[in-house]
N, C-alpha and C positions, 0 to 999 in steps of 0.2 A: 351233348355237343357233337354234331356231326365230325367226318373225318375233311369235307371242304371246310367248315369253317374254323377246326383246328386247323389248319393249312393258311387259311386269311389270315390267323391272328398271330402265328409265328412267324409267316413269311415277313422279310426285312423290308423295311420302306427305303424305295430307291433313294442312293445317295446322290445330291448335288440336282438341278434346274435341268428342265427341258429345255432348248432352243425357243420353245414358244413361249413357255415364262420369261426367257432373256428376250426378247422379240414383245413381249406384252408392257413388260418395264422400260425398255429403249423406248416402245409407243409412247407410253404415257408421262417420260420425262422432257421426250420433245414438244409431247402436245401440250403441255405447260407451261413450256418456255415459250410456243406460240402465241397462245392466249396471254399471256402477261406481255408478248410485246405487242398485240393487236391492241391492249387496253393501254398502250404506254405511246400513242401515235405521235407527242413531241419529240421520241425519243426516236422514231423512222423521220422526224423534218430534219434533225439537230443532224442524223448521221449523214445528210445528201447535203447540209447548208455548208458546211466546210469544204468537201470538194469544189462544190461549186462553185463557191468564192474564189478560191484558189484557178479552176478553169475558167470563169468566164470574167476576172480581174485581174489577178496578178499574171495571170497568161498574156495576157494583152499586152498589158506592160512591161512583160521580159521577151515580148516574141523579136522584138529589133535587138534585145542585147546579148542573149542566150541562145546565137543560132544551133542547128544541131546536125551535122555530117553525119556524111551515108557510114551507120552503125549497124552489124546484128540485131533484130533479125530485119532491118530496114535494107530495102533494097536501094530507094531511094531518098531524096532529101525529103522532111517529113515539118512541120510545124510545129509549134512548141507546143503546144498545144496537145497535141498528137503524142506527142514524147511522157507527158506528164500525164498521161489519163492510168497506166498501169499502177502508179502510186498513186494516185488516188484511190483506186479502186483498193487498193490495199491498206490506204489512210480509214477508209471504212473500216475493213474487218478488225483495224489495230485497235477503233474504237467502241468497235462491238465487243472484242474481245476482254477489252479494260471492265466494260459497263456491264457485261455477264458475269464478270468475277467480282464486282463490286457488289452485286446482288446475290454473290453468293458468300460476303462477308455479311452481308445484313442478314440474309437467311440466318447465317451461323449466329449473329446476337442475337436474333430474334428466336432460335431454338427450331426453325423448321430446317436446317439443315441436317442437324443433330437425328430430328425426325429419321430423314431421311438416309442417313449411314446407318442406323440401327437395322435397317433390312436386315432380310436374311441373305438377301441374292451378297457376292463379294461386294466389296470398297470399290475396287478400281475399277469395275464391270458401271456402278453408280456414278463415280466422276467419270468415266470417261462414256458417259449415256450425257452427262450434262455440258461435254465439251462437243461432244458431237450436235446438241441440241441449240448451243450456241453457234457452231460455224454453222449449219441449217438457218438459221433467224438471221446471218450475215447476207446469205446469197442473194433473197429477193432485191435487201437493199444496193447489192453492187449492180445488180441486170437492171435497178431504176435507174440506176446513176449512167451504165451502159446506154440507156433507153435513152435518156436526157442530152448525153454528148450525141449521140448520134442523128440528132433533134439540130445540134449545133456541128454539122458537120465532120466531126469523129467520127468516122470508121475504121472496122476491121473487117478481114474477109470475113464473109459468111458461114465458112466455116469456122472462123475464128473463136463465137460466141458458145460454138460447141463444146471446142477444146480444149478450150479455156476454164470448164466447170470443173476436171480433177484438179487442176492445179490451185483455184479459188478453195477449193474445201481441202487441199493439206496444206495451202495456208491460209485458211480460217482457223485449222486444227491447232497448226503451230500459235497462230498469236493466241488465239483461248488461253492453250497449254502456259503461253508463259503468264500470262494474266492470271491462271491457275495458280500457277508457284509463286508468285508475287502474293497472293492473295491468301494462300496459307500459311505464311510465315506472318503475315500483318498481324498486330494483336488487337489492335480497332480499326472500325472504318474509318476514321482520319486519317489514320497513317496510311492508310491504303491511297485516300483521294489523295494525301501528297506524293506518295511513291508514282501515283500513276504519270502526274507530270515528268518526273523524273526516268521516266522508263520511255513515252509516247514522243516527244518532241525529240531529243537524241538519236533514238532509233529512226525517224522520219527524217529527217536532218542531214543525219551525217550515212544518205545512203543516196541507190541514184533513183532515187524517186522525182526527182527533181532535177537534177544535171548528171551530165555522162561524169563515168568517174575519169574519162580523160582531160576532162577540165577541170577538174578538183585536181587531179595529178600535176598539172602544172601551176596550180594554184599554191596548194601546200603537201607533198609527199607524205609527211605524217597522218593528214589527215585520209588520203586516198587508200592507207592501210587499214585505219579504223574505218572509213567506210566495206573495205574488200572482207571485211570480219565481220563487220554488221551482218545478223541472220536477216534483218528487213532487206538489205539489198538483194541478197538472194531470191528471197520472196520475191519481191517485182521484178527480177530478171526472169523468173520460173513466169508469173502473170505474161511477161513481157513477149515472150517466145511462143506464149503457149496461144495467144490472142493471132498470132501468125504461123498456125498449126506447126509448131516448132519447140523442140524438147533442149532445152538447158540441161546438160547433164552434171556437171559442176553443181548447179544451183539448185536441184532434183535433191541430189545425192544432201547435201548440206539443209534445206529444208526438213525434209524427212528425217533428218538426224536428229537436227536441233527438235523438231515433233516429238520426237522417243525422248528422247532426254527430258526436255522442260514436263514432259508428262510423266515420269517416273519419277519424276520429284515430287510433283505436289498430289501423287498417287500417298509418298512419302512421311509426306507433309501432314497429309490428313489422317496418317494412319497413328492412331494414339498410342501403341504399343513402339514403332518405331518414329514418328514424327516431331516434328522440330516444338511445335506444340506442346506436346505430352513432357518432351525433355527438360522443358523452360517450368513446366508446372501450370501451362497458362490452363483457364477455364474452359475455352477451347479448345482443348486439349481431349478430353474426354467425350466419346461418344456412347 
């Protein structure tokens, strides 16, 4: 044996992943959530049919009762219409976000999720390739739905549609993320479809996706508090500002939070050594 190949066989194999390995598994967990949602095309109708009901019906219908005064980042008086396109646009992601973690409880009964934390690369490098992969498979569907108002006379500046792509994807990240931690505590997919009700309509609701909170303020106080706590309002104020090249920093700040947070739980969640999972005993639990 030579003195190079005693040299190859003692030398230590590098510890830990190249940037191109992390870079080759981010590829290939987004290119999967692609193709499953290119092959799932009711589920790109199902995300644009609810906006649009909501914009091109019950907008009609609340535009004489719901007017809407000169508010940030509004210069001028604006249309109801107009008012309500930034929730929607985040009524999507809320729903992408539910229905990517819903398929990654059936992953989990079905054993391909299991597959998949077995890697070598870290846990949380893996879920957070598949939340990334989820806000990714959101965007095209809010720029169709952008496409479609603006078909129906919604606009924003022109630069608007630019500036508006960081804030879409830290909050796509944030709703995935909580859809994540909901989604690792479920111990079946039933209880997940029911949690999801319970989680989607409230956060929509009771935020201003819909009505300024100065009309809920003289409506019901109580309520205008749980709306100002609500992470979703945040969310489409940050959408809202950002569609009129304008930064929320309140709203910034409290998104991003809520981001880190609901992803380090179900970073948590999955992890079997310390996960909520593992501690209950569930079967899931174990990867």
């Amino acid at each position: 044996m030579t003195a190079d190949t005693t040299t190859a066989v003692l030398s230590p194999r590098p510890i830990g992943f190249t940037p191109m390995e992390y870079a080759i598994c981010l590829k290939g967990i987004i290119w999967r959530e692609g193709l499953r949602f290119l092959h799932q095309r009711e589920r790109f109708v199902s995300a644009l049919v609810r906006p649009l009901v909501w914009l091109f019906i019950f907008a009609v219908g609340f535009r004489q009762v719901l007017g809407v005064s000169i508010i940030p980042p509004y210069e001028t008086y604006i249309l109801y219409e107009v008012y309500i396109a930034p929730g929607l646009m985040l009524l999507i992601q809320l729903f992408n976000g539910m229905q990517s973690s819903l398929s990654m409880v059936y992953d989990r009964e079905m054993g391909n999720m299991r597959t998949l934390l077995v890697s070598p690369l870290p846990r949380w490098f893996l879920l957070s390739s598949k939340l990334i992969a989820g806000m990714a498979v959101s965007l095209p569907q809010v720029y169709t739905f952008l496409a479609i108002a603006w078909l129906w006379d919604i606009e924003a500046p022109l630069i608007g549609y630019v500036a508006v792509l960081p804030a879409l994807a830290l909050t796509g990240l944030m709703l995935g993320a909580l859809g994540m931690l909901i989604s690792s505590v479920s111990k079946q997919l039933e209880n997940f479809a029911g949690a999801m009700n319970f989680v989607i309509f409230p956060m929509f609701f009771a935020s201003s996706a819909l009505y300024p909170l100065w009309r809920v303020k003289e409506g019901s106080p109580l309520l205008y508090y749980i709306c100002q706590v609500n992470p979703f309002t945040h969310a489409v104020e940050l959408v809202r500002f950002a569609l009129y090249g304008q930064i929320n920093w309140i709203s910034l700040a409290v998104v991003g939070g809520c981001t880190a947070l609901f992803m380090v739980g179900a970073i948590l969640a999955y992890d079997p050594a310390r996960g909520f999972l593992a501690r209950r005993g569930e079967p899931g639990g174990a990867a």
